[in-house]
Structures are given as C-alpha cells and as structure tokens.
C-alpha positions as CSV (number, residue, x, y, z in Angstrom):
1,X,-2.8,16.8,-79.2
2,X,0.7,17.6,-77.6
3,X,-0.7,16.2,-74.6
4,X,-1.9,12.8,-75.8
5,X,1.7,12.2,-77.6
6,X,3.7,13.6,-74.6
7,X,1.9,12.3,-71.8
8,X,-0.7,9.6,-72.2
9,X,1.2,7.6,-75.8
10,X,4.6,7.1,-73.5
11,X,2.4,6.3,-70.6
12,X,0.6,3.7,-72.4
13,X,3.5,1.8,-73.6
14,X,5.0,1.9,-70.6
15,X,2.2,0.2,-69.0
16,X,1.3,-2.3,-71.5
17,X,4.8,-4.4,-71.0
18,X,5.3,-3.8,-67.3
19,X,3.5,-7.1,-66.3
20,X,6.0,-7.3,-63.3
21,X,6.3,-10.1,-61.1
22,X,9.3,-10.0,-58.6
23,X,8.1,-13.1,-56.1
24,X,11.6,-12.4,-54.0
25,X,12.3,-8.8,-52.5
26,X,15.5,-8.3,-51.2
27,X,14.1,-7.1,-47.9
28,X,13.7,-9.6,-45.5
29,X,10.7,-11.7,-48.0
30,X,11.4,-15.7,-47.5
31,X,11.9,-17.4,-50.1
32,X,9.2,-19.8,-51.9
33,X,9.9,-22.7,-54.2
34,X,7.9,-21.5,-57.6
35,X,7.1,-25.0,-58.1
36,X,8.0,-28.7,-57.4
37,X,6.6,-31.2,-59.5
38,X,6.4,-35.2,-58.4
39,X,7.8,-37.2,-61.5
40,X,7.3,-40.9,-60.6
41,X,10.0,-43.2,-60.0
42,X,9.9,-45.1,-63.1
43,X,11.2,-42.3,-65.2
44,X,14.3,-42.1,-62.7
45,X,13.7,-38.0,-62.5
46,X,13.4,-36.2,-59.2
47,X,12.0,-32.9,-58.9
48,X,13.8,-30.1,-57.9
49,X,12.4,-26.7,-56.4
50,X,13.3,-23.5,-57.6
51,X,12.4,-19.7,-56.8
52,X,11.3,-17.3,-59.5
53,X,13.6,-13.9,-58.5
54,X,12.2,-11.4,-61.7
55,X,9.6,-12.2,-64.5
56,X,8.8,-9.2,-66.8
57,X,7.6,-8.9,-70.4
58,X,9.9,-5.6,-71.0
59,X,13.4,-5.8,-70.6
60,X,14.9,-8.5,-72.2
61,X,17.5,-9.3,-75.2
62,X,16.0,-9.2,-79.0
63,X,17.1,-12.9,-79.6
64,X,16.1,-15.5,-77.9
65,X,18.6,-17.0,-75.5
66,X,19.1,-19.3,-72.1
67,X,21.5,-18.5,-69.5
68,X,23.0,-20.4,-66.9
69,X,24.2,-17.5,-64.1
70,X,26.9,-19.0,-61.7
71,X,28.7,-16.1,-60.1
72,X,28.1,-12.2,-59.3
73,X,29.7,-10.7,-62.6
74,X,27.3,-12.8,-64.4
75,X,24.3,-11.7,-63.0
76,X,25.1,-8.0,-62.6
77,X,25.8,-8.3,-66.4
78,X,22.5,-9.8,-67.1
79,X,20.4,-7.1,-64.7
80,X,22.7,-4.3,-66.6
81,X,20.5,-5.8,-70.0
82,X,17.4,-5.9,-68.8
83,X,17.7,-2.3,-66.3
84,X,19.5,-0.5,-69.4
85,X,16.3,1.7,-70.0
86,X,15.1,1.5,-66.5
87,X,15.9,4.4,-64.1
88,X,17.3,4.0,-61.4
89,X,16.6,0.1,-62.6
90,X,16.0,-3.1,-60.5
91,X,18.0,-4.4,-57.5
92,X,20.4,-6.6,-58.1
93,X,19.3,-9.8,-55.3
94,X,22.2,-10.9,-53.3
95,X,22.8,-14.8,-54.5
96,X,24.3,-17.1,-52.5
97,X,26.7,-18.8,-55.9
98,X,28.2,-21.4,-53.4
99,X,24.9,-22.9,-53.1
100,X,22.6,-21.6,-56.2
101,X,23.3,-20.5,-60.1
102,X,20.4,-18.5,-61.7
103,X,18.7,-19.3,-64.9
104,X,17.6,-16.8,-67.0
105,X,15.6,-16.8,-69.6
106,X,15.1,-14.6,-72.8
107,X,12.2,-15.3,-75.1
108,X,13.5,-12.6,-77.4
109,X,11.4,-9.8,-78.8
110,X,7.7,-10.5,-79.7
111,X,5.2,-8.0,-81.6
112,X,2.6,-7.8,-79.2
113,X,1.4,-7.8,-75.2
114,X,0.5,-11.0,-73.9
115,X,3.7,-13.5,-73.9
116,X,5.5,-14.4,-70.8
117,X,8.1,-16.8,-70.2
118,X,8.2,-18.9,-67.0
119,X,10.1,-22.0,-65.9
120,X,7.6,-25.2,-66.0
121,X,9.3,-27.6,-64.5
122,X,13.3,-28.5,-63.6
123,X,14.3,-32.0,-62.7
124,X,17.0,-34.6,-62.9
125,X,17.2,-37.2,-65.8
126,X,20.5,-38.9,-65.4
127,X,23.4,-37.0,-65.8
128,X,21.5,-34.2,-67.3
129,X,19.7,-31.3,-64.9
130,X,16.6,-30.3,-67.3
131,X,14.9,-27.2,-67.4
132,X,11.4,-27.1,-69.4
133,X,10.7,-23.3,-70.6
134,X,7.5,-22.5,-71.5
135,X,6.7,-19.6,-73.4
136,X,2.8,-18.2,-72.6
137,X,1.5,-16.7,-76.0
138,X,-1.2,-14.2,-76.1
139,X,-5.2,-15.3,-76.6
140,X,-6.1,-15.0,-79.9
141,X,-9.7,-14.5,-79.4
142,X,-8.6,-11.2,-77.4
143,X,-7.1,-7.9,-77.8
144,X,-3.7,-7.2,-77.5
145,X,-1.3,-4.6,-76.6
146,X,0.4,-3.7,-80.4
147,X,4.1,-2.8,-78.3
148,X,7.7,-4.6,-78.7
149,X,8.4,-6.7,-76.0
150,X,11.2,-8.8,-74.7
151,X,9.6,-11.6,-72.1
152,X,12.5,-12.9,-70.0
153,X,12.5,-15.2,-66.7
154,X,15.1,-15.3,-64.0
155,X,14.8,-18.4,-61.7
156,X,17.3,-19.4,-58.4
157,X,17.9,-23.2,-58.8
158,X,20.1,-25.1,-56.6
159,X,23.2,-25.7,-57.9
160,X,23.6,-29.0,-60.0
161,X,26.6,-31.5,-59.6
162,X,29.2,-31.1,-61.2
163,X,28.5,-34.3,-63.3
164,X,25.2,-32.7,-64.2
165,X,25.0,-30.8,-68.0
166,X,22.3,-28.6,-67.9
167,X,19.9,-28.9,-70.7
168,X,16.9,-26.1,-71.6
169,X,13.5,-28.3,-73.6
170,X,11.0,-25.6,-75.0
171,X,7.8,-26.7,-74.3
C-alpha cells in the first residue's frame, strides 16, 4: 500500500498534466511559424506568423490571464511561475525583444486532464494586432484524468507597431 501512495499515486499525477509540447529548443532547432492563416482582403486583416516556444497543461497561474512579454525581466518572471515546482525547471529561450514580444497565455486552473490552450490565429485589423485564444476542452464521451491543471501557452510574435493595441478574442 505504501508503495502505491509513494510511488505509483505521485507518478500518476505527474504524468497526467505533463502533455508537453516545446516546438523551439534552444539548441540549434530553427524556428517554424505555428501557423499563418490567409484572411482575404476584404476584411483589411493580414496574417501574421508566430512560433509556439512552450505549451503545457501543468504549470500555469490559478486565474485566467493574457500576457504581453516585451523584455527579459518579463519573461524570466513568467518562466519563474510556471518552473516554481519544477526541478531544475525549464530553460528560459533567449528572445530577440528588439524584434519579437512573447504572448503568454494562462487558461487558469481547470478540474480535470484534457484542456489545452493554444494560439488560433494572430492578425492585423486596423490599428489593433488581434490574438484569437482558443481553449481545447476535454471530450466528454471520454475518460479523464481527475488532476488540477493550469493549461498555459507561450507564443513568439513579431513585434507590433507601435500604433498597434494588442487585443486577446476567446474563441
């Protein structure tokens, strides 16, 4: 019985949230746009590309929140959330903040496995740079994982004018 609560419970957990996707290493990968989406002309929006640096469904903050990263003490402070019961916790990937800000994403905390939170598309709409968040919910017709989780999303995107206002749509 010790066995099962020492070993295999903590095991368990640890492996139910863990659904990690890092698409950019810090050694030497090149970088892929995520996504870019053709919007037509008559809408006056332009796609933009974007790279998806960490998406994880363990981690994250308890409410749900948006970030817009633009410099190194920013994004160190955002790794030092979601690395705080990691050990020795995730890299922090070198950003070029001249050229890119990071977006992250926090769907807050969520009852069960099976919710992930991605960027579905980013484009430009006038003076506004917007950036649709999905959030993927669990099936209901299958079983889940009963473990806390904290989905959260960090995306590179280039960095907007400064005329631009970033604006987040859930979709």
């Amino acid at each position: 019985m010790k066995f099962i609560v020492s070993v295999i419970l903590p095991l368990t957990f640890a492996l139910s949230c863990g659904n990690s996707k890092e698409a950019l290493k810090n050694e030497g990968s090149q970088e892929k746009p995520a996504m870019t989406k053709e919007i037509s002309k008559e809408t006056e929006q332009e796609s933009q590309d974007y790279f998806v640096i960490l998406q994880e469904a363990y981690g994250g903050l308890e409410k749900e929140e948006n970030r817009v990263i633009t410099n190194n003490k920013e994004l160190h402070e955002a790794y030092g959330i979601i690395n705080r019961f990691r050990r020795p916790g995730l890299p922090v990937p070198e950003i070029d903040f001249e050229k890119y800000n990071v977006v992250a994403i926090f769907l807050g905390e969520r009852s069960s496995g099976g919710y992930s939170a991605e960027i579905s598309s980013i484009s430009s709409v006038k003076n506004d740079l917007v950036i649709n968040v999905k959030e993927n919910r669990p099936n209901p017709d299958e079983n889940q994982v009963t473990a806390i989780c904290q989905p959260f999303c960090f995306v590179k995107i280039p960095k907007p004018d400064s005329k631009q206002a970033i604006v987040f749509r859930k979709n």
